[in-house]
N, CA, C and O of each residue as an XYZ file, in Angstrom:
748
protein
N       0.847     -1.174      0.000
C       0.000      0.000      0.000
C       0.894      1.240      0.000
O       2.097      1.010      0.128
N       0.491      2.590     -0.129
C       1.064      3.506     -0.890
C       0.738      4.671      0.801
O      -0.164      4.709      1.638
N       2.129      5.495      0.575
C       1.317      6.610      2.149
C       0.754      7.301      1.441
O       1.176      7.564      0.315
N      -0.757      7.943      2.116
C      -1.371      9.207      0.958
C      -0.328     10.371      1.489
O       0.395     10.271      2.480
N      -0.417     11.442      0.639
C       0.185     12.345      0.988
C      -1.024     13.634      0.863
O      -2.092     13.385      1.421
N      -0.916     14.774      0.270
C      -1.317     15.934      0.149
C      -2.287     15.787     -1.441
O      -2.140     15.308     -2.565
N      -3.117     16.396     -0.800
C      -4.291     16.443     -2.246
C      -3.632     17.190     -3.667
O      -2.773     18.068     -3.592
N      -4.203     16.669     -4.989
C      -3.323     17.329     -5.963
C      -4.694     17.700     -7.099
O      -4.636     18.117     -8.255
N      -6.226     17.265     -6.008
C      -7.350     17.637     -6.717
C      -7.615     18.987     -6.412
O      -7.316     19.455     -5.313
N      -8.267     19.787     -7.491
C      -8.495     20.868     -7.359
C      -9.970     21.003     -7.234
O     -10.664     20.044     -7.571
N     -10.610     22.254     -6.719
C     -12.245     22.466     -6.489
C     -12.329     22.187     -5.124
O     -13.133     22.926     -4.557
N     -11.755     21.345     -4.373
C     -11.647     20.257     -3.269
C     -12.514     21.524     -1.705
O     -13.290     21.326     -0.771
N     -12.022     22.305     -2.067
C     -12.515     23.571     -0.671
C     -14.149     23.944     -0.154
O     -14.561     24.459      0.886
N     -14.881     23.420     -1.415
C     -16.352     23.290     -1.357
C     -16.621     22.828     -0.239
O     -16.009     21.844      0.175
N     -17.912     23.632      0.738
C     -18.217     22.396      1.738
C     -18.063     21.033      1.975
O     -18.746     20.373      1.192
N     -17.340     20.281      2.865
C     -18.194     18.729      2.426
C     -17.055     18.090      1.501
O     -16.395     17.217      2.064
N     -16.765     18.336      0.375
C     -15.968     17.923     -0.414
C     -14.724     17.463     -0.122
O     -14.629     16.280     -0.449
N     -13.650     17.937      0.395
C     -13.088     17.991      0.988
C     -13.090     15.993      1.780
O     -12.508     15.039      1.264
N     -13.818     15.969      2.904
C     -13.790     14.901      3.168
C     -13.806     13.706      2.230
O     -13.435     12.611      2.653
N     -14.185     13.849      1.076
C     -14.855     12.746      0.358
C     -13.082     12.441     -0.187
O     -12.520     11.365      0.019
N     -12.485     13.513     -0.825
C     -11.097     13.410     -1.060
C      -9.866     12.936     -0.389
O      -8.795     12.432     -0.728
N     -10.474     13.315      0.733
C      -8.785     12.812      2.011
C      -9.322     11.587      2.373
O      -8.441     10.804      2.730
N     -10.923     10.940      2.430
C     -11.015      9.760      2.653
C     -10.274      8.744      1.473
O      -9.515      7.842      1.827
N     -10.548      8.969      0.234
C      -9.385      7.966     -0.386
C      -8.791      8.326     -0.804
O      -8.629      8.097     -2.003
N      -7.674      9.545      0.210
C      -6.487      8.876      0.366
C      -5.595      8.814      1.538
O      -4.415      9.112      1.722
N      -6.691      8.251      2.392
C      -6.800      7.387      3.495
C      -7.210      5.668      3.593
O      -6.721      4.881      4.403
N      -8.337      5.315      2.434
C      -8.706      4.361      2.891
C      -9.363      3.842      1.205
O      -9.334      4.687      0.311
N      -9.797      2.750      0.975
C     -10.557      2.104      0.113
C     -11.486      2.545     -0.329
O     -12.426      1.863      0.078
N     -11.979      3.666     -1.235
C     -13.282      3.856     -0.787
C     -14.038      3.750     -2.021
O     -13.662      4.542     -2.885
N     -15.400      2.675     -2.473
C     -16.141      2.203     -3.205
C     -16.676      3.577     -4.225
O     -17.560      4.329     -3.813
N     -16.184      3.728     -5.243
C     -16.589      4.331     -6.215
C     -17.288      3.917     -7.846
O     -16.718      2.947     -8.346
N     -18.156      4.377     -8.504
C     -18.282      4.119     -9.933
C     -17.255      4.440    -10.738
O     -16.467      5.303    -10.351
N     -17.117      3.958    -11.704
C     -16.206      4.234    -13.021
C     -16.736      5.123    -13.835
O     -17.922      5.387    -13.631
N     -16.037      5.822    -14.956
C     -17.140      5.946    -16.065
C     -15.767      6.532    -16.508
O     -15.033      7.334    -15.931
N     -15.617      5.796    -17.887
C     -14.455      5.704    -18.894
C     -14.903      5.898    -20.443
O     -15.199      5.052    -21.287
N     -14.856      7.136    -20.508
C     -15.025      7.330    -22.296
C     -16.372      7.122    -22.018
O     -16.849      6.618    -23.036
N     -17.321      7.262    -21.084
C     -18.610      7.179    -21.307
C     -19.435      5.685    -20.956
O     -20.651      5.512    -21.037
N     -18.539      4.808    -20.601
C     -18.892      3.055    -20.548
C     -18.912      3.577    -18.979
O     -17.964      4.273    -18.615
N     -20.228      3.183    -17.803
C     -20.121      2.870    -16.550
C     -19.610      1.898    -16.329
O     -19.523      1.089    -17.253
N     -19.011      1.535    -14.908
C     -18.605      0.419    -14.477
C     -19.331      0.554    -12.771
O     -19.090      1.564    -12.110
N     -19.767     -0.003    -12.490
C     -20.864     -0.939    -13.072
C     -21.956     -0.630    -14.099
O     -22.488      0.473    -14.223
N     -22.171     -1.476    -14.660
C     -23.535     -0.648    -15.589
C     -24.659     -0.605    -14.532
O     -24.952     -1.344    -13.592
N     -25.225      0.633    -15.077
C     -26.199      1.024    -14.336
C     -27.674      0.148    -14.260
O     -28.252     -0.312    -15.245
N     -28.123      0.040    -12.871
C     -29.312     -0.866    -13.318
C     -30.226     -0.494    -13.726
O     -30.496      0.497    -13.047
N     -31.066     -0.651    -14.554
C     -32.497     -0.315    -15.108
C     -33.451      0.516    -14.238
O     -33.700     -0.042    -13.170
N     -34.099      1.800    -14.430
C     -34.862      2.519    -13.213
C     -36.314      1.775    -13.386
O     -37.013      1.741    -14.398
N     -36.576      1.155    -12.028
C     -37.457      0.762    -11.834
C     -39.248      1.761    -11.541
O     -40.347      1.248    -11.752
N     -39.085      2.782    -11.182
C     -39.792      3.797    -10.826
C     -40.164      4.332    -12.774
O     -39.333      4.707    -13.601
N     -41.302      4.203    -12.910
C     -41.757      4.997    -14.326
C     -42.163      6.396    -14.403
O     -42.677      6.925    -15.389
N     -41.937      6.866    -13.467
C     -42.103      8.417    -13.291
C     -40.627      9.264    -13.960
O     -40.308     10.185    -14.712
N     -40.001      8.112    -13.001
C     -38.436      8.253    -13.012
C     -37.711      7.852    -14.234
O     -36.669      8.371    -14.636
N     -38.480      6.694    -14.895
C     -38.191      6.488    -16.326
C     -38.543      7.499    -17.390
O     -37.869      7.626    -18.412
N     -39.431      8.090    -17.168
C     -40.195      9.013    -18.090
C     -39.399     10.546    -17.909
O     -39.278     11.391    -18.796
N     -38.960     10.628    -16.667
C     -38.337     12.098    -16.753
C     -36.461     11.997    -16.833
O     -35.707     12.956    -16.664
N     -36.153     10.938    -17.057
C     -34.554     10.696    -17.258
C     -34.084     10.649    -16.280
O     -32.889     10.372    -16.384
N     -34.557     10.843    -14.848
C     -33.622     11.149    -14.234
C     -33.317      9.198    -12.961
O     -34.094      8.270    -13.188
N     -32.512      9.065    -12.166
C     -32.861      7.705    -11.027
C     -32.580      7.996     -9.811
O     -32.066      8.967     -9.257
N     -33.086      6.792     -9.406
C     -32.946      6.961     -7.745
C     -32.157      6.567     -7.467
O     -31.789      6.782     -6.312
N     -31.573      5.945     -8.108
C     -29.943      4.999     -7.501
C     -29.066      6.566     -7.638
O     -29.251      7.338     -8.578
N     -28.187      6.800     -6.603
C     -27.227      8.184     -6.500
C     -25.750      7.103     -5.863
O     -25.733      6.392     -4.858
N     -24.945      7.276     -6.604
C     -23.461      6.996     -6.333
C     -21.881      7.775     -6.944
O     -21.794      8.248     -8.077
N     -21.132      7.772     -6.284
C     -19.992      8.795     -6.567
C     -19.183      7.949     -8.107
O     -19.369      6.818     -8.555
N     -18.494      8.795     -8.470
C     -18.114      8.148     -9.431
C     -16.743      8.826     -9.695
O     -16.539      9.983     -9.327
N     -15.805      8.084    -10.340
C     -14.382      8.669    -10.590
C     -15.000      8.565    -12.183
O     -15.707      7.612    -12.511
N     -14.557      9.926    -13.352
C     -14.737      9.748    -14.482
C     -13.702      9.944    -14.755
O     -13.174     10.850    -14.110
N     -12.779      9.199    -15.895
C     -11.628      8.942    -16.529
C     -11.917      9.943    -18.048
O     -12.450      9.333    -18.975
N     -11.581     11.374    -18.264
C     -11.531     11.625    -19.889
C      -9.897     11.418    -20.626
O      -8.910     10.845    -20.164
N     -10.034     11.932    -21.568
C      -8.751     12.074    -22.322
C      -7.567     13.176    -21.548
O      -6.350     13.204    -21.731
N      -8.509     14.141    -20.533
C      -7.244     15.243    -20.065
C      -7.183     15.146    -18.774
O      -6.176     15.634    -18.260
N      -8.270     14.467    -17.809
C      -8.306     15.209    -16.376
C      -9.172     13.552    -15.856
O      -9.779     12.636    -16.411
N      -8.828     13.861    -14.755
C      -9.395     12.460    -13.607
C     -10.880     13.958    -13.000
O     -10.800     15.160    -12.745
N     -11.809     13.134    -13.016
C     -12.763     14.120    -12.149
C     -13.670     13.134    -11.258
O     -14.247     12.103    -11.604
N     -13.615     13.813     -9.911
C     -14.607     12.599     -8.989
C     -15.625     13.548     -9.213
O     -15.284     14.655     -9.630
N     -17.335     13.203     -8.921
C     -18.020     13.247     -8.738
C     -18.599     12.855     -7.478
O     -18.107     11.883     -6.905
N     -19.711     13.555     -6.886
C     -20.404     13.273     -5.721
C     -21.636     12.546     -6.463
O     -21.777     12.383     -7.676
N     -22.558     12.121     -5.335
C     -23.493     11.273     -5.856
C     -24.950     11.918     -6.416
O     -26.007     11.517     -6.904
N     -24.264     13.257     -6.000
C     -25.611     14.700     -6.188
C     -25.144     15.092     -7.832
O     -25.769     15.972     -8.424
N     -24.313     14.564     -8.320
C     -23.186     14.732     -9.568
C     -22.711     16.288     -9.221
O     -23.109     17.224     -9.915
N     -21.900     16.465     -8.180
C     -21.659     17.583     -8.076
C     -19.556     17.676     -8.277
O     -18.874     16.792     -7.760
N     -19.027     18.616     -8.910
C     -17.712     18.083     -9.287
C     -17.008     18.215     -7.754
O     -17.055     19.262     -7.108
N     -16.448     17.167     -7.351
C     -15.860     17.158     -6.067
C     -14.192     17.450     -6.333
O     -13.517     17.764     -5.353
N     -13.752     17.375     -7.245
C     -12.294     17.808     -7.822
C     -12.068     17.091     -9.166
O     -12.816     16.367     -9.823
N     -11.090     17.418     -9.327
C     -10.603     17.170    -10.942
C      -9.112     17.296    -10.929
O      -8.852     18.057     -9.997
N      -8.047     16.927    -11.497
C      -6.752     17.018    -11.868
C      -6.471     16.220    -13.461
O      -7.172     15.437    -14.100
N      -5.104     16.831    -13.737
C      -4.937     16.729    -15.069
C      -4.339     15.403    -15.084
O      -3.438     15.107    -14.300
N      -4.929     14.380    -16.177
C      -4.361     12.864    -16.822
C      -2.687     13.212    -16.526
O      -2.179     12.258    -15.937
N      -1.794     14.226    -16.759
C      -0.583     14.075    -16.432
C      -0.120     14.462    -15.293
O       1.038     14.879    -15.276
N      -0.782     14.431    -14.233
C      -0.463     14.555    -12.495
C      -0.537     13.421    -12.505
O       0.154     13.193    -11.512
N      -0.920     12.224    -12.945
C      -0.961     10.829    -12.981
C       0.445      9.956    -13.122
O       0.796      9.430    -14.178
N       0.907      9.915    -12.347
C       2.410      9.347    -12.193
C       2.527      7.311    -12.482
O       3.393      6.625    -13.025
N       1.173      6.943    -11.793
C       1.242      5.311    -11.995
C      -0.261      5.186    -11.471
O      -0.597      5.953    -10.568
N      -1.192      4.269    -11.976
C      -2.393      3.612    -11.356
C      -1.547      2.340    -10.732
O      -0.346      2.172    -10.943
N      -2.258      1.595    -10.040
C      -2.002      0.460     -9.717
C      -3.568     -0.499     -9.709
O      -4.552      0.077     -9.245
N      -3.697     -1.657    -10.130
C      -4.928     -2.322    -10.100
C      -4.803     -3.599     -9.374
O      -3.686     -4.104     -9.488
N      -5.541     -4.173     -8.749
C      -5.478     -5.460     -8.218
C      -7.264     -5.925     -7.692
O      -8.315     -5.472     -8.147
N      -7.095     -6.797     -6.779
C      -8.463     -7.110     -5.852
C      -8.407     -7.566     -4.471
O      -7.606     -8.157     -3.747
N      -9.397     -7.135     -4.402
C      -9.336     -7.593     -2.138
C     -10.763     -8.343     -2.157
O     -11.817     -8.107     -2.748
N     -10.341     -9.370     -1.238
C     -11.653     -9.852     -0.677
C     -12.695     -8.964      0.020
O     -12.401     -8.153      0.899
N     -14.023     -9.195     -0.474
C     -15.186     -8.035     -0.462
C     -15.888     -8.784      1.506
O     -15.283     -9.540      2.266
N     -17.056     -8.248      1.660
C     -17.728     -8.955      2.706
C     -18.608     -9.854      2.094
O     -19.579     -9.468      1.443
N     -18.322    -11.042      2.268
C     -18.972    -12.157      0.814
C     -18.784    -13.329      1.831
O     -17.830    -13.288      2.608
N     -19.570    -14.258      1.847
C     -19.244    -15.505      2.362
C     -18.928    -16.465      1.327
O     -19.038    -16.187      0.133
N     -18.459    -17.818      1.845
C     -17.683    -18.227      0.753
C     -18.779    -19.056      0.091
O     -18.555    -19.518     -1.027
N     -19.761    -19.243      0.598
C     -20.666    -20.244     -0.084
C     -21.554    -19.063     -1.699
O     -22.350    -19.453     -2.553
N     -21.067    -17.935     -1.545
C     -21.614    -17.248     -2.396
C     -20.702    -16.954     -3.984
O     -19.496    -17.065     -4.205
N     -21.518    -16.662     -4.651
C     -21.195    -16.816     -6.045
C     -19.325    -16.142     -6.164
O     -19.329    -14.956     -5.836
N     -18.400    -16.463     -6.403
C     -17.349    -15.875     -6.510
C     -16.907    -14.780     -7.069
O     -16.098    -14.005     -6.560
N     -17.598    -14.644     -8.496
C     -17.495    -13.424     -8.537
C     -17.788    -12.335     -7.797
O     -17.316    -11.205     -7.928
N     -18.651    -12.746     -6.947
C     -19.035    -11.229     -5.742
C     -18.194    -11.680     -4.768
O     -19.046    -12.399     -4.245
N     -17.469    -11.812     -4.258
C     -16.532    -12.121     -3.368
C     -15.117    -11.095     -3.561
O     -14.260    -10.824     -2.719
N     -15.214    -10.715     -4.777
C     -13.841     -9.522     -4.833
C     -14.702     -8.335     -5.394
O     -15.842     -8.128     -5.811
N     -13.303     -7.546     -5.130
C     -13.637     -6.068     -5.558
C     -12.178     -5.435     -6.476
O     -10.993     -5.436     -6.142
N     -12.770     -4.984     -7.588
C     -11.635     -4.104     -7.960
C     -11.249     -2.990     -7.110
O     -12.065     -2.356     -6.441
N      -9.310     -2.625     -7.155
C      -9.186     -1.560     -6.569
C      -8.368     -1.183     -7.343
O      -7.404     -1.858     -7.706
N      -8.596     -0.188     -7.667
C      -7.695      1.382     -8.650
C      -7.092      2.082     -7.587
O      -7.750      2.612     -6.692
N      -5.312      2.112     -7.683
C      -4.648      3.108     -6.959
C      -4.398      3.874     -7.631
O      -3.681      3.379     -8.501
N      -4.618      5.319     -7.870
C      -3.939      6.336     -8.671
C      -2.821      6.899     -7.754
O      -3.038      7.273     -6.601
N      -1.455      6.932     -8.432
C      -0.422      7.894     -7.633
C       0.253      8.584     -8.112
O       1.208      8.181     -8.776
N      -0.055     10.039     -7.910
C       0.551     10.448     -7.795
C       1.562     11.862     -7.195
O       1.375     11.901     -5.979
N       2.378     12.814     -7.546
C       3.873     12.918     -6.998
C       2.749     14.085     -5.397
O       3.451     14.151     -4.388
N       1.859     14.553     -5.283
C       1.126     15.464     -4.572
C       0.082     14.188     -3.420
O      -0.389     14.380     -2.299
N       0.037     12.787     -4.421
C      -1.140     12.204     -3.126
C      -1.473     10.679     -4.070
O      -1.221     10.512     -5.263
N      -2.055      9.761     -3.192
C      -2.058      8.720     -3.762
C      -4.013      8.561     -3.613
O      -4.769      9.082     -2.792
N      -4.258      7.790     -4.578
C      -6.007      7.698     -4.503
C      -6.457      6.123     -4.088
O      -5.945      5.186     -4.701
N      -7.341      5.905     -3.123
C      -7.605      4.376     -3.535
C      -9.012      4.566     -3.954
O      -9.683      5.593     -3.848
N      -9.463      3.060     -4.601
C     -10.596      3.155     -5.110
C     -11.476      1.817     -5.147
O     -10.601      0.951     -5.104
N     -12.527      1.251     -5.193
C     -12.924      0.129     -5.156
C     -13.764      0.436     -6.456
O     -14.155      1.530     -6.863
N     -13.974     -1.072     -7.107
C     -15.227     -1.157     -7.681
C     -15.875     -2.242     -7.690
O     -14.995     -2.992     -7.267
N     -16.845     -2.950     -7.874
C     -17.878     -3.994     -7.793
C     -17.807     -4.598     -8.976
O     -18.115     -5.780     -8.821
N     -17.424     -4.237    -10.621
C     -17.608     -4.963    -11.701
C     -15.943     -5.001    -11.998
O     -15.325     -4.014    -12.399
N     -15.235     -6.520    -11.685
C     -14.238     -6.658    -12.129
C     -13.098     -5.884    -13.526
O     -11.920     -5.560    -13.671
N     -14.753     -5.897    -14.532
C     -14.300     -5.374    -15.590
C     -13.596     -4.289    -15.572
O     -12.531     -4.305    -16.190
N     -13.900     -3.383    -15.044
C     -13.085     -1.888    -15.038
C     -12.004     -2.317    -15.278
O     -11.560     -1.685    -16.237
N     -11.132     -3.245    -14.850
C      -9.990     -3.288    -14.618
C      -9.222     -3.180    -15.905
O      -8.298     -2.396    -16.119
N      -9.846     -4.286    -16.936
C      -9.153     -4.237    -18.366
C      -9.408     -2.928    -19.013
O      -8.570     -2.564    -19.838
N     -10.855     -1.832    -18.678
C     -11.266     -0.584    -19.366
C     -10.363      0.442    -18.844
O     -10.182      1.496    -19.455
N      -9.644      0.097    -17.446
C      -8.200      1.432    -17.199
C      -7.172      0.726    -17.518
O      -6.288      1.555    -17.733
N      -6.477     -1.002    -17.784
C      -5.645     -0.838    -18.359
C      -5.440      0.070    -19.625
O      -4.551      0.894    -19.834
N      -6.837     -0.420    -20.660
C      -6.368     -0.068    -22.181
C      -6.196      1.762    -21.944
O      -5.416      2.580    -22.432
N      -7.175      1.863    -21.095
C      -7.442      3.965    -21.150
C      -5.769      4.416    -20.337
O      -5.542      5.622    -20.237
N      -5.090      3.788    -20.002
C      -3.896      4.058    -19.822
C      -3.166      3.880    -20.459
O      -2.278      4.730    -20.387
N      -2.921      2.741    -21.530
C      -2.036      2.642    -22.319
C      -2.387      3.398    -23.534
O      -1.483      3.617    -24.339
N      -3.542      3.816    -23.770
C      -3.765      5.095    -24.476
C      -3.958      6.400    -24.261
O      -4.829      7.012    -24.880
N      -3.321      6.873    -23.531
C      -2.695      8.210    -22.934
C      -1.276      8.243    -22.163
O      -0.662      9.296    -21.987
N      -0.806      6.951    -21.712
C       0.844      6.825    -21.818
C       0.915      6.886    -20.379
O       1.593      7.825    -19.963
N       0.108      5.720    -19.021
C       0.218      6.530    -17.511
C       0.466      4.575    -17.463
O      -0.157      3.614    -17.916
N       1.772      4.774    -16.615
C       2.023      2.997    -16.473
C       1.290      2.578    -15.474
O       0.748      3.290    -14.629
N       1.255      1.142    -15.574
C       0.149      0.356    -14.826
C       0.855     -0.693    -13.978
O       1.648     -1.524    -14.419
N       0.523     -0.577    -12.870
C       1.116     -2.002    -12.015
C       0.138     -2.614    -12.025
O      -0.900     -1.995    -11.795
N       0.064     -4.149    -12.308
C      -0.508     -4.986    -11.815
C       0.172     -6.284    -11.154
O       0.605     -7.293    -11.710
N       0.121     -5.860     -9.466
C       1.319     -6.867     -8.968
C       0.568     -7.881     -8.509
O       1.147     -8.652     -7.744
N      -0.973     -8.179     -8.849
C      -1.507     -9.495     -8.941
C      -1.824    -10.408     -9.704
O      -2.342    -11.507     -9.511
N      -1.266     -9.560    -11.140
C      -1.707    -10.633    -12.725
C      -3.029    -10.811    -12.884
O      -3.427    -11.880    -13.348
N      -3.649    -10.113    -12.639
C      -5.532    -10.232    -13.028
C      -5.678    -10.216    -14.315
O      -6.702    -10.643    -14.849
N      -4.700     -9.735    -14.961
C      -5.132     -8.980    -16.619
C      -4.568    -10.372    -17.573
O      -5.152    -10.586    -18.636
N      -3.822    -10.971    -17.297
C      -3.806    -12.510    -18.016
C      -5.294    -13.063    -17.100
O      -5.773    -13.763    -17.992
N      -5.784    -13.124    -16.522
C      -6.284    -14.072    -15.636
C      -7.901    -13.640    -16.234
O      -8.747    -14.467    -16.576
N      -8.053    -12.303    -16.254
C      -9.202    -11.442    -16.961
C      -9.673    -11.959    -18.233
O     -10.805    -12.340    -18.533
N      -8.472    -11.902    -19.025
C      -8.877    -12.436    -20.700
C      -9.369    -13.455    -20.581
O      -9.219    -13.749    -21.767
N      -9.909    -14.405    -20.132
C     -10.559    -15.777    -19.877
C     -11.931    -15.193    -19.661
O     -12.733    -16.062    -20.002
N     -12.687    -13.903    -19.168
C     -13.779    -13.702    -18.129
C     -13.751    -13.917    -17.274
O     -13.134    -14.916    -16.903
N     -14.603    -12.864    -16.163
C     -15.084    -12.724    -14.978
C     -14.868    -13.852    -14.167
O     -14.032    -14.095    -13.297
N     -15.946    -14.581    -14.713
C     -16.523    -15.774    -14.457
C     -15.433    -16.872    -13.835
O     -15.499    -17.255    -12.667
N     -14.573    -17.254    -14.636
C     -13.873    -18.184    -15.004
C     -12.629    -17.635    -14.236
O     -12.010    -18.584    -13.753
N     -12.075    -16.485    -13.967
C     -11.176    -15.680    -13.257
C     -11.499    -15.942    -11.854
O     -10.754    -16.546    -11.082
N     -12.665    -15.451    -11.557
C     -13.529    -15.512    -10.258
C     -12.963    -16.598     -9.331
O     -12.212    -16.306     -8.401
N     -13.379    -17.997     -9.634
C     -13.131    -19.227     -9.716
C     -11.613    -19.300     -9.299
O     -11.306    -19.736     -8.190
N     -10.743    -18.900    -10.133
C      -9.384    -18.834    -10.268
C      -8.480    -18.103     -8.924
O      -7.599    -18.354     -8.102
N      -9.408    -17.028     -9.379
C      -8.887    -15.826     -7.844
C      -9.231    -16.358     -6.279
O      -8.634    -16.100     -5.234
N     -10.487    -17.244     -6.530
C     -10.881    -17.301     -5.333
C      -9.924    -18.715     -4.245
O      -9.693    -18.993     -3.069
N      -9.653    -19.235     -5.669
C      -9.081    -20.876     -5.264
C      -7.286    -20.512     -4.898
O      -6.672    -21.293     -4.171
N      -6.707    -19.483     -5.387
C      -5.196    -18.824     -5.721
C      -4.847    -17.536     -4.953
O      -3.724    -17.045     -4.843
N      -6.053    -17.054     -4.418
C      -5.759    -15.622     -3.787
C      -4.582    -15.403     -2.932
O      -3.591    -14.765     -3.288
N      -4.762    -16.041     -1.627
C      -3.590    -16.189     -0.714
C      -2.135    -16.615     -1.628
O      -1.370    -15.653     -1.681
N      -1.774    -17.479     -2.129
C      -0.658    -17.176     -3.408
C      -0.400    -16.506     -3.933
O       0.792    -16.350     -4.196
N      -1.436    -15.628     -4.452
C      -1.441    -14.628     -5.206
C      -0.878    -13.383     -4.816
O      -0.284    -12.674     -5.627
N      -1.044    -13.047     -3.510
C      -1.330    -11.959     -2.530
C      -0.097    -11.683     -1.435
O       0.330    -10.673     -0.875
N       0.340    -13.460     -1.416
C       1.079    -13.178     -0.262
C       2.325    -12.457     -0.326
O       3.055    -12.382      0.662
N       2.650    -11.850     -1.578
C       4.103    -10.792     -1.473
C       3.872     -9.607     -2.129
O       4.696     -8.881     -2.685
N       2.630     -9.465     -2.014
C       2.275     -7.964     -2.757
C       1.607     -6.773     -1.449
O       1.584     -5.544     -1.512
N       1.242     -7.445     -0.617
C       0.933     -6.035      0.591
C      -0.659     -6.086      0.526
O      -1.398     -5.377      1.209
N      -0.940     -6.741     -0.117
C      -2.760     -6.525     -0.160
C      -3.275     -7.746      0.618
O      -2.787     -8.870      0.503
N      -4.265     -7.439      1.389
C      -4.780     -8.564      2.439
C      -5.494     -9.654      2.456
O      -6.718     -9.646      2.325
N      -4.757    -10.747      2.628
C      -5.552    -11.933      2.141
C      -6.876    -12.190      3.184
O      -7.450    -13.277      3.118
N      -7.257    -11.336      3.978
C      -8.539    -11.915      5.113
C      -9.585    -10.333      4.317
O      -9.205     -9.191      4.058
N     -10.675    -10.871      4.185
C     -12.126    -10.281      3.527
C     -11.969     -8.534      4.586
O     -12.058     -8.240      5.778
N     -11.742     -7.890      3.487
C     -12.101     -6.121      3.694
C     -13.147     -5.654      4.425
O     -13.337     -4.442      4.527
């Protein structure tokens, strides 16, 4: 794991805001994706037809959006909680931690993606729920030029699917894990 240091997001002074920022980069903290416009997780279907009819949902969650120039978090009100430029981006790091999942449950829900962004002003952590992200910030990094650690090999392990990875991760984790700093007992 990485020490956070000093924030390198800007906007950050807004009421409120502020906390949402020094919490990850302090701690793990469960965010959406949204890369070139693809959510991660995809969003679920709005069940409410009021709510269907006027565009808007009830599901509210924070989200890190990845563009071509700037990292921007979002609050769950979609309010901009900071932003910094794609080249304050020194290294992501990607891997997975055991989620709160029992083991008799489907494996794929048993992990969580985590996105470390670091860099030279502060380090970011990040969780996500749909494994996938993981291969959608390798490629969005190797197409803007920001190197990638992956000191758990998910991304050979990925090209197979979720599914079939899941399985893999769940049976290999502690091996996997035990010389990289990430915790083999459930988050």
């Amino acid at each position: 794991m990485f020490k956070p240091m000093a924030s390198i997001f800007t906007n950050h002074q807004i009421a409120g805001h502020y906390r949402a920022i020094d919490r990850a980069r302090k701690c793990i903290v469960p965010f959406h994706f949204e890369i070139q416009g693809q959510e991660y997780p995809k969003p679920k279907p709005e069940r409410n037809w009021f709510r269907r009819l006027s565009g808007t949902s009830s599901q509210k969650y924070a989200m890190v959006e990845l563009t071509p120039f700037k990292v921007i978090l979002w609050s769950p009100e979609r309010r901009n909680l900071g932003e910094m430029a794609i080249d304050d981006v020194q290294k992501i790091q990607i891997g997975a931690i055991r989620w709160h999942a029992g083991d008799g449950l489907d494996p794929g829900r048993a992990f969580r993606a985590t996105i470390f962004v670091l860099t030279a002003k502060g380090n970011y952590y990040f969780a996500n729920s749909d494994m996938e992200v993981l291969p959608a910030i390798v490629k969005f990094a190797h197409e803007h030029d920001v190197p990638v650690e992956d000191p758990l090999h998910l991304i050979p392990l990925l090209k197979a699917g979720w599914k079939a990875a899941a399985k893999t991760l769940r049976d290999t984790y502690s091996q996997i894990s035990a010389h990289t700093g990430y915790p083999d007992s459930k988050v």
